[in-house]
N, C-alpha and C positions, 0 to 999 in steps of 0.2 A: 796200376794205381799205387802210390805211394801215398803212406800215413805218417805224417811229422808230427812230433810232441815238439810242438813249439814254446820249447824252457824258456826261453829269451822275450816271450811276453810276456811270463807271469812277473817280471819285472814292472814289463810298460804298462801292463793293462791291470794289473794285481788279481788278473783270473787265470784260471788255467787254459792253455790254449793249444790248436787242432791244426793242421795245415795239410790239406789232402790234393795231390797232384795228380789228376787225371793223364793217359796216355794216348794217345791217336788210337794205339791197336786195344785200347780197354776193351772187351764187351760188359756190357752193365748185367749178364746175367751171370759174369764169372765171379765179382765185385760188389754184388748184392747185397750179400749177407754180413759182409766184412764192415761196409760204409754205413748199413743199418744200424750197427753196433754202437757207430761214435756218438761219445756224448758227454762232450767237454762243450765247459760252459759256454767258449768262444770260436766256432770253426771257419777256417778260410776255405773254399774250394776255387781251384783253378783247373779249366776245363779247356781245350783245344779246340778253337771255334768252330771248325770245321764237324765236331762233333755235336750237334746238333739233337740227339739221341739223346746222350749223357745231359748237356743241358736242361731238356724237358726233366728228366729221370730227378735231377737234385731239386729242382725246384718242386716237383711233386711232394719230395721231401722235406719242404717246409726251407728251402733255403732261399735267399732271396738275392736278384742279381743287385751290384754295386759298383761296379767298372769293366773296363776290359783293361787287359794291361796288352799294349803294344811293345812289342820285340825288334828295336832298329838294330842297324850296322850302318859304317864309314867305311869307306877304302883306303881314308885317307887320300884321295886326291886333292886338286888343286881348286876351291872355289869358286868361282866367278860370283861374285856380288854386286846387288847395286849400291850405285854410289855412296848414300849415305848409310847403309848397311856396313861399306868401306870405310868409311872416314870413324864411323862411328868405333870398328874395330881395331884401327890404329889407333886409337886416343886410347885404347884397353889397355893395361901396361899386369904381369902375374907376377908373383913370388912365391916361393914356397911358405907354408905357413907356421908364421912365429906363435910364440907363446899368447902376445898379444894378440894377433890376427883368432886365435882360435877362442879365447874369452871375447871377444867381435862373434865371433861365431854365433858360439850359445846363446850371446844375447839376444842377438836374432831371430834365431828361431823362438826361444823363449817370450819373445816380441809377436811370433805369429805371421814368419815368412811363409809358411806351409799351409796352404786349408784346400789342398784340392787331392788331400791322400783320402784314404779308403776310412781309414779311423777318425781325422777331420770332420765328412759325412757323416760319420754314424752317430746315430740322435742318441744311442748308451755309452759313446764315450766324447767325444765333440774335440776342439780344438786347444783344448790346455792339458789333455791325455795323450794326444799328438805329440805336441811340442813336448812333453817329455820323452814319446820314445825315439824320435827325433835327433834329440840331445844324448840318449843312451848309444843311439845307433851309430852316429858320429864318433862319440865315444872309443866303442868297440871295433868302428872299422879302425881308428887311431893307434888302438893298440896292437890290434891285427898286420902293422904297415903299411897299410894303406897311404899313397901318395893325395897330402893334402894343399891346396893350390886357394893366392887369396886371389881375386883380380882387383885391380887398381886401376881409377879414373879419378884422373888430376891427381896421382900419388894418394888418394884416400879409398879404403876398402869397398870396392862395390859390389861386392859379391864372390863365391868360392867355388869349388871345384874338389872334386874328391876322386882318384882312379884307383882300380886295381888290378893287378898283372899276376896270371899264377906262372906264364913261361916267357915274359917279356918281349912278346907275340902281336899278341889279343889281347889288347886293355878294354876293362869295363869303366863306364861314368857311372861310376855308381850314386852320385848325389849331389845336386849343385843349383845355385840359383842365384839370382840378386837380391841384394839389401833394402831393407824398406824404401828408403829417400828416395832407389833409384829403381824404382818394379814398375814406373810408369813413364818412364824416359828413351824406352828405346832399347838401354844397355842389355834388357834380357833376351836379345836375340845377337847379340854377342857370345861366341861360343868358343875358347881359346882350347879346349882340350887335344883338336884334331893335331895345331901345330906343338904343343905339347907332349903326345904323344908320338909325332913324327921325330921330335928330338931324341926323345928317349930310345928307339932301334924299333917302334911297334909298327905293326904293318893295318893292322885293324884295330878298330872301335866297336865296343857295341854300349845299348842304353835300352833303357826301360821308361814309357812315359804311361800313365794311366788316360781315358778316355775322359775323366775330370778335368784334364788339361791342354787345351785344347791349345791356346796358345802356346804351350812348349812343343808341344806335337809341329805346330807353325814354324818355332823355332828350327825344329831338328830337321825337319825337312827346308830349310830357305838353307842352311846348313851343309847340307849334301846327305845328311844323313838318307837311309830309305827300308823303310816296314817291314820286316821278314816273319814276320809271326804276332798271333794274338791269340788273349787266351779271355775268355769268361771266366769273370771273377763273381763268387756267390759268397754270402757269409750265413751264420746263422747263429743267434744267441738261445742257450736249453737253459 
């Protein structure tokens, strides 16, 4: 078990905040007295579904579940698509992102591109506490290096892409989606990051979708993507 002082949300959330990462080999009678102890205002638990055990054990403790997060990979192969899955993805045109393209950004989100995260859901913070951590998180993967990508349809912004690489390997998608206008047209199962990353020397993908979202889940796999891991997610406010 790992215990995370999650500094980085007493920005988003303005409470102090908890992140505990269950392990496949935990036993819950080694970790008892440890996980008893926490008592920050706002705690995440992430639990390995397969663990079953631990599950019941958090919940008995007053935590209550709120997604799962799904753990994909790419290989980067070649995808075979249907047609208009095809047409639709030639008409996608990327650029790396301008100064412009990322004030496009914020507004966006700021706008309420996002309401199927974890914090979205939660009736003590909803979807304008979101949309700020959101805007933070983008933020900080920016400054971190993070490679940031707009995509373009008919040369107009229709949404981004965000990756990141620690050995220019194994890129994560760490965050991405379409723009209001175009969340109902199709374009979000356009996914440019695989040829993307194929450029740049990477041999694999990986991404994170929660179980709130059901049609990116749709997306990632019509994609080539495919499921390698989940975990229970619980929260809990003291």
């Amino acid at each position: 078990m790992k215990v995370i002082d999650a500094v980085w949300e007493k920005r988003n959330l303005g409470i102090d905040a908890c992140e505990v990462l269950f392990e496949r080999e935990d036993a819950v009678a080694d970790i008892s007295s440890e996980f008893e102890r926490i008592s920050a205002p706002y705690t995440v638990v992430k639990v390995p579904s397969e663990r079953n055990d631990i599950s019941e054990y958090v919940q008995k403790n007053g935590y209550r579940y709120i997604e799962d997060l799904i753990g994909m990979e790419h290989d980067l192969h070649d995808q075979v698509r249907h047609p208009l899955h095809q047409r639709l993805y030639e008409a996608v045109a990327y650029r790396s992102m301008t100064e412009e393209d990322y004030a496009v950004l914020q507004h966006e989100i700021q706008s309420g591109i996002f309401d199927s995260d974890r914090i979205s859901k939660d009736l003590k913070f909803g979807k304008s506490i979101s949309a700020v951590r959101y805007c933070n998180w983008v933020a900080d993967l920016r400054e971190q290096g993070a490679a940031l990508y707009t995509m373009l349809y008919r040369q107009e912004p229709s949404g981004f892409i965000i990756l990141l690489t620690k050995d220019g390997s194994c890129y994560q998608s760490v965050l991405g989606g379409a723009y209001r206008r175009y969340l109902k047209t199709g374009l979000g199962m356009v996914q440019k990051e695989q040829e993307i990353v194929k450029k740049l020397g990477g041999k694999k993908l990986t991404t994170n979708v929660s179980s709130n979202n059901p049609s990116q889940l749709k997306a990632l796999v019509a994609n080539g993507y495919v499921p390698v891991t989940v975990q229970h997610v619980f929260v809990k406010h003291n």
